[in-house]
N, C-alpha and C positions, 0 to 999 in steps of 0.2 A: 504494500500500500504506500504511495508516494503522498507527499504532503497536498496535492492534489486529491486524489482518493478520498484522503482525510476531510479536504473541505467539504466535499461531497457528502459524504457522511454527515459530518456537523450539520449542513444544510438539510438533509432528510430527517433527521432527528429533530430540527426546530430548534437546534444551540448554537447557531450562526449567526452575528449580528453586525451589521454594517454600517459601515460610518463614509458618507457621500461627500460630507461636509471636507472641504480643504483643512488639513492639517497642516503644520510645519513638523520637518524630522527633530529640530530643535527644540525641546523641554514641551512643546505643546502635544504631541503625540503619546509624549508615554503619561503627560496628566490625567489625558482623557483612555489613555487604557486606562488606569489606576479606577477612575471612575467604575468603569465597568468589569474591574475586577473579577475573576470566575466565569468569564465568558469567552467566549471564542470570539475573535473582533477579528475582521478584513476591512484595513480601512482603504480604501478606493482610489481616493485623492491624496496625495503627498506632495507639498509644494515644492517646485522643481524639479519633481521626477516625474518619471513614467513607469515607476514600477510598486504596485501593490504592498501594504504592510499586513504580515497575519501577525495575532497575537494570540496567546493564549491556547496552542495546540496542547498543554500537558495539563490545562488545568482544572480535569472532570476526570476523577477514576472511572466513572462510566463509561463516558465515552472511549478513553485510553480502552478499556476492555473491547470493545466492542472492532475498536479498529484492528485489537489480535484475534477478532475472531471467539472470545471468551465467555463468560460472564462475568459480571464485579466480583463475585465471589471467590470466583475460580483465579483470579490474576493472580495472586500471589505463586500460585500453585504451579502455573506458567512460567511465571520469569524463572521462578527457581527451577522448572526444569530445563530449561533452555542454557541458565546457568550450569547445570551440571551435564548436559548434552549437547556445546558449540557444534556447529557443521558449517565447515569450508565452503562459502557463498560461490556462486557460481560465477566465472571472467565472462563477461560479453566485449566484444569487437568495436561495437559505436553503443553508443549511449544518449538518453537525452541530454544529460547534464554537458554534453561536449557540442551542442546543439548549435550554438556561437563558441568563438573562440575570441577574447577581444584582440583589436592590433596589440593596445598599447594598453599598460597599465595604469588606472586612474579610479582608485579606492571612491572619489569623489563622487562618482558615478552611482553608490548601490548607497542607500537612503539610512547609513548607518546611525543611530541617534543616537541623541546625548540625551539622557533619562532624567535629572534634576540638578537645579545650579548647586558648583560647588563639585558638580564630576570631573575628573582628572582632562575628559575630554568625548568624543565620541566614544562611543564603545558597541561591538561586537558581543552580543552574549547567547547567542543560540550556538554557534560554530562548534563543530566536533573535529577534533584534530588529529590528523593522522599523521601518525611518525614509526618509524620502524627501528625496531633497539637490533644493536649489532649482534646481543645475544638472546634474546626473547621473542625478536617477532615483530610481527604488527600489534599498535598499541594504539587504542582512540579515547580521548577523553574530552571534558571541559577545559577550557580557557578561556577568561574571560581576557578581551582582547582590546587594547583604548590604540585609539588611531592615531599615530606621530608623524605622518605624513602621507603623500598621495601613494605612499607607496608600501609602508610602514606599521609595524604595532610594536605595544612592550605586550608583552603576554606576560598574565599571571604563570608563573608556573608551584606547583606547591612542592615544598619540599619534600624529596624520599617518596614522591610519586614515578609513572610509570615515564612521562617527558624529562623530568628530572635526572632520572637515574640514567637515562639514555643520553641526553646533553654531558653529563658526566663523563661517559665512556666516551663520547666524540670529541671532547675540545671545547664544547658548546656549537658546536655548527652542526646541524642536521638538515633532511630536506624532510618540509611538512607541507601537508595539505588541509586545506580550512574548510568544512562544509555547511552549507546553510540551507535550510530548507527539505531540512532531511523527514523521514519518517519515523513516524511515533515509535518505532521497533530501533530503531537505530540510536534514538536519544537515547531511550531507555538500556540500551547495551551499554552506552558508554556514559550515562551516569552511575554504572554499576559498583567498578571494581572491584573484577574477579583475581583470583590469585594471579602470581607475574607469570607473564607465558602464555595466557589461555587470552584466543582473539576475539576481542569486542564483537566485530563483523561475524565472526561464526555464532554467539550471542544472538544476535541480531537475524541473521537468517534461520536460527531455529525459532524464533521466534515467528516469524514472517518472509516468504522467501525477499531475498535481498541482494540482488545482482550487483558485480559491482564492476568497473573500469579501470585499465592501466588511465593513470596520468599521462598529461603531455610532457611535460618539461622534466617531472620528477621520477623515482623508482617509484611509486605510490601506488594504491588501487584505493579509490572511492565509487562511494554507491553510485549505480549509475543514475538514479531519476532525485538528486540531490536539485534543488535549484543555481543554488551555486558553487562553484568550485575555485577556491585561490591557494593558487601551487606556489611555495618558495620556501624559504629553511630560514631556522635559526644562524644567525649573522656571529654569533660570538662577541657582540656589541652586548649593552645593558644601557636602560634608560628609564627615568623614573615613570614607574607607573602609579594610577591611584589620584587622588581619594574616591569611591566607591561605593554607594551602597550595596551590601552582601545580602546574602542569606538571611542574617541576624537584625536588617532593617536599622543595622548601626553603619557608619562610615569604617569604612578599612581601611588602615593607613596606607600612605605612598614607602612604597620600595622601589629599589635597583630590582628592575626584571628584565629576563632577552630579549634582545630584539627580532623578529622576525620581519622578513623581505619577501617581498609579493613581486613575482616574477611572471605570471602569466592567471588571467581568467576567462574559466569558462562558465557560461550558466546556458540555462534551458531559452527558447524564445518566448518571451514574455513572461521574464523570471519573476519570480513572489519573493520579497526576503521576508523573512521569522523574525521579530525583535520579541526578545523572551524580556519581560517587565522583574529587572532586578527585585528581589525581595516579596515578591506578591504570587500567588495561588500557583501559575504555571511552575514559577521558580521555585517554590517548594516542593512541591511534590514530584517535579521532575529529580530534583535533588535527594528528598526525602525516599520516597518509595522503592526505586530500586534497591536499597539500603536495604530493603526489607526481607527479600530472597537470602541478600548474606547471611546474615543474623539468620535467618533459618534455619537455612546451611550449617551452622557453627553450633548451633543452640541444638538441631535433630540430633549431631555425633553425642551427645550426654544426656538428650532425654528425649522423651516425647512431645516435640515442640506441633504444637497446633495451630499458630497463627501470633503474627508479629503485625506492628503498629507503630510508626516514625510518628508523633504526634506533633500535630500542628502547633501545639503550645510552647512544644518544644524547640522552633523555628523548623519544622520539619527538618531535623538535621540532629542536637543534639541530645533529647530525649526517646526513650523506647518505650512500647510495653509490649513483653512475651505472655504468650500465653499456654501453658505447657498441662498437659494431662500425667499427674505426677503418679509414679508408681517407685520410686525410694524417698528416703525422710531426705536427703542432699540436694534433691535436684531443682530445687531452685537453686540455692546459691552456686551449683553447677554451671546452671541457665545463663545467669548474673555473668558467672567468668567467661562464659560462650558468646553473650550479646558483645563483651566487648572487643573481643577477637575476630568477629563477624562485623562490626562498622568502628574503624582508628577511633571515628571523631567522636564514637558515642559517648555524654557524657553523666548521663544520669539516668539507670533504666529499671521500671518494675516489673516484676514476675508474678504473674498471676494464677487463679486455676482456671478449667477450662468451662464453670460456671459464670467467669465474668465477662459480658461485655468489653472486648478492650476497646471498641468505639465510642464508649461511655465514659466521660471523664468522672461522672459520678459514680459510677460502679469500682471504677478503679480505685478511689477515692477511701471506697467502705470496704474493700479490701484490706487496703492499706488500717484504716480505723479497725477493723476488728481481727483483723489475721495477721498482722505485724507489732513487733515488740524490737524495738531501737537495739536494746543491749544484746539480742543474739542472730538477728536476723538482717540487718544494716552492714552493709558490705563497703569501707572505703578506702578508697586507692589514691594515698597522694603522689605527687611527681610524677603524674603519667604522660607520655604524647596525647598531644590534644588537637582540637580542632583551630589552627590558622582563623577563624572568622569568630571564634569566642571573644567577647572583649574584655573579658573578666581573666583569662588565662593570660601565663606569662607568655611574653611573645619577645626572643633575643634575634637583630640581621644574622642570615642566612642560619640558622637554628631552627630546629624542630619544635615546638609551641610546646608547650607544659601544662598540667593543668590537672586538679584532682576528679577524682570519678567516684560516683557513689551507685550501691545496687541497692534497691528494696526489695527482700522476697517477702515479699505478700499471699504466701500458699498457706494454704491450712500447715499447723505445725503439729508434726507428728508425735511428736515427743511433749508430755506436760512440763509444767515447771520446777519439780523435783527429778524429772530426766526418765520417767517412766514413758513406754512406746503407747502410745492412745491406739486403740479397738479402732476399727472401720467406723462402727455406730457412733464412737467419740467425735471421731472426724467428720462426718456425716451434719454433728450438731453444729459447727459452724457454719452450713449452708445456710442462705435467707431462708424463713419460714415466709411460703405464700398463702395467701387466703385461695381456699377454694374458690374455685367459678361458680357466680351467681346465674348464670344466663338472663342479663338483665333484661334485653329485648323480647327474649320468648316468656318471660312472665308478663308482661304486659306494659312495662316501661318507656316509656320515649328514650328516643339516640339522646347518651348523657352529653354528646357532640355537638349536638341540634342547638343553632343560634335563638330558638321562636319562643324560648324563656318557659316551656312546657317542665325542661327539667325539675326546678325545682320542686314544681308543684307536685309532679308525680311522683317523685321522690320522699315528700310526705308522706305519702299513700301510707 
């Protein structure tokens, strides 16, 4: 499914919404996404260009399911197996994405915005980047990307990431490719981060077939129905990139980041660009969510993990909650040590049973209130690697971020508090007590739903 497909989709389901009205790519456009936040927006008109803004492709797990083919249910269950099952995407010959070739290189050209005053400068935040390590492979991730000339980015790069470790073994110069306008299956592979070695794209094609293309100018292969494609390498240069809003909807500070040089573009005819809205719904959950298969992943090797939860509260990024069907007295705090092996950045995550909602903040909440006790169940890790975009953690140039982590297991606790093993029926007692069902409609009751104020009176009765 190409980001076309997608729109298509969006459009049939009625979560498509269009904006006619003239925009500027400068601070005006990413207001008015902001506005319509959790929507899928094509804005039409872009002043100065001729070419289409989509916003908002990551930010309905429905929809996201619906374009793998799945149900909302089933997604998790998906990415994680596609995580544990990559398959080698298929070379085609020509491609759309090669569709135009430009002469000459002129970034000025594709309606990159600048999101809110006070950013470092334009910025590129959809693009998946492909690079290839001398010992690993092909490698595709995020980088958020601020423009320093017609020709030019500083790319974030993060440290002890997969771009990283590969600039390391080169000198700092590699050839990369920047893709825009990719499909729902392809972000999602490469906001993953699976173990080093294992390729994004075959992620992504088990997810959804996903064909891909040699590059022109570079060793590279990108998807081929990408919108745009800009081929050139890390320079061995650095230039201050930043300030930023993140993840975290705090300002990131300015660093020494690579340079990368744009050497040849190709895109589709009548290319669409993606501007992903820093800090807001797409951006989270594009972020968040994949996160979630890891954790899985790491959480199933020690128990029976039933379902995981990046939660929004969290910045979709540094909070969890697992939810595991426990069968030893250990396996939460098991779970605890597994969520954080499964996401670096995770920084505070609860372990639940498989009675609680973990979409319910309130559920989790009375978890926590009735089935956790601080002094033996409370799990903390100080001086850990941490999440770069926390602003509360240590953060030293060119250093790895710092930062302490805390686990709650919130499972029923099998053991009393003189250290005797509780009965099943003991455990059992900590479940909510529900009231029986009344059948209130077939006794003769009005819908207690029903606005036309019958309620209460019947309810007298």
């Amino acid at each position: 499914m190409s980001v076309r497909d997608f729109i298509r989709l969006a459009e049939q389901a009625g979560r498509l919404a269009y904006v006619d009205s003239e925009v500027d790519r400068y601070l005006e456009l990413a207001a008015v996404a902001a506005d319509m936040d959790g929507q899928t927006v094509l804005f039409r008109r872009v002043k100065g260009y001729d070419v289409p803004v989509l916003v908002g492709v990551c930010s309905d797990r429905d929809l996201l399911a619906r374009s793998l083919g799945v149900e909302r249910l089933n997604l998790l269950a998906a990415l994680a197996r596609a995580l544990a099952n990559p398959t080698p995407p298929p070379v085609v010959a020509h491609a759309p994405c090669q569709e135009v070739v430009e002469p000459a290189v002129n970034l000025d050209a594709i309606p990159i915005l600048t999101h809110i005053r006070g950013d470092g400068g334009p910025y590129i935040t959809s693009g998946v980047a492909i690079i290839r390590d001398p010992d690993l492979g092909r490698n595709m991730s995020f980088h958020r990307l601020m423009q320093i000339g017609p020709d030019r980015f500083a790319a974030r790069v993060v440290e002890g990431r997969g771009t990283a470790t590969a600039l390391a073994k080169t000198g700092g110069r590699l050839d990369v490719a920047i893709c825009i306008g990719v499909s729902p299956a392809v972000l999602l592979a490469a906001a993953m981060s699976p173990p080093k070695g294992v390729d994004e794209l075959g992620i992504a094609n088990a997810l959804i077939p996903t064909p891909v293309v040699r590059c022109k100018t570079v060793d590279l292969e990108v998807p081929a129905d990408a919108e745009y494609v800009l081929e050139g390498r890390f320079t061995g240069e650095y230039a201050a990139e930043g300030p930023f809003i993140d993840l975290t909807e705090t300002w990131d500070i300015v660093r020494q980041q690579p340079v990368v040089e744009i050497q040849c573009i190709t895109h589709r005819r009548n290319p669409i660009y993606h501007a992903l809205l820093p800090g807001r719904s797409e951006h989270k959950l594009l972020m968040g969510m994949p996160r979630e298969p890891t954790i899985f992943a790491e959480v199933s090797k020690v128990a029976e993990c039933v379902d995981v939860l990046i939660t929004p509260g969290g910045t979709s990024w540094l909070h969890a909650v697992v939810q595991i069907r426990k069968r030893h007295e250990d396996d939460g705090r098991r779970a605890i040590e597994a969520a954080f092996r499964g996401h670096g950045s995770l920084k505070h995550v609860v372990v639940v049973d498989e009675d609680i909602d973990i979409h319910s903040p309130a559920q989790v909440e009375w978890a926590i209130a009735t089935r956790f006790q601080a002094a033996h169940d409370l799990i903390v890790l100080p001086d850990e690697p941490g999440s770069s975009l926390d602003p509360s953690a240590h953060h030293a140039p060119g250093q790895k971020t710092r930062t302490s982590k805390m686990g709650l297991d919130a499972t029923i606790p099998w053991r009393t508090h003189d250290g005797r093993l509780r009965t099943p029926e003991e455990r059992a007692e900590f479940r909510r007590v529900e009231y029986p069902p009344f059948g209130l409609l077939k006794r003769g009751f009005s819908n207690p739903n029903s606005p036309n104020g019958a309620r209460g009176q019947n309810l007298r009765e």
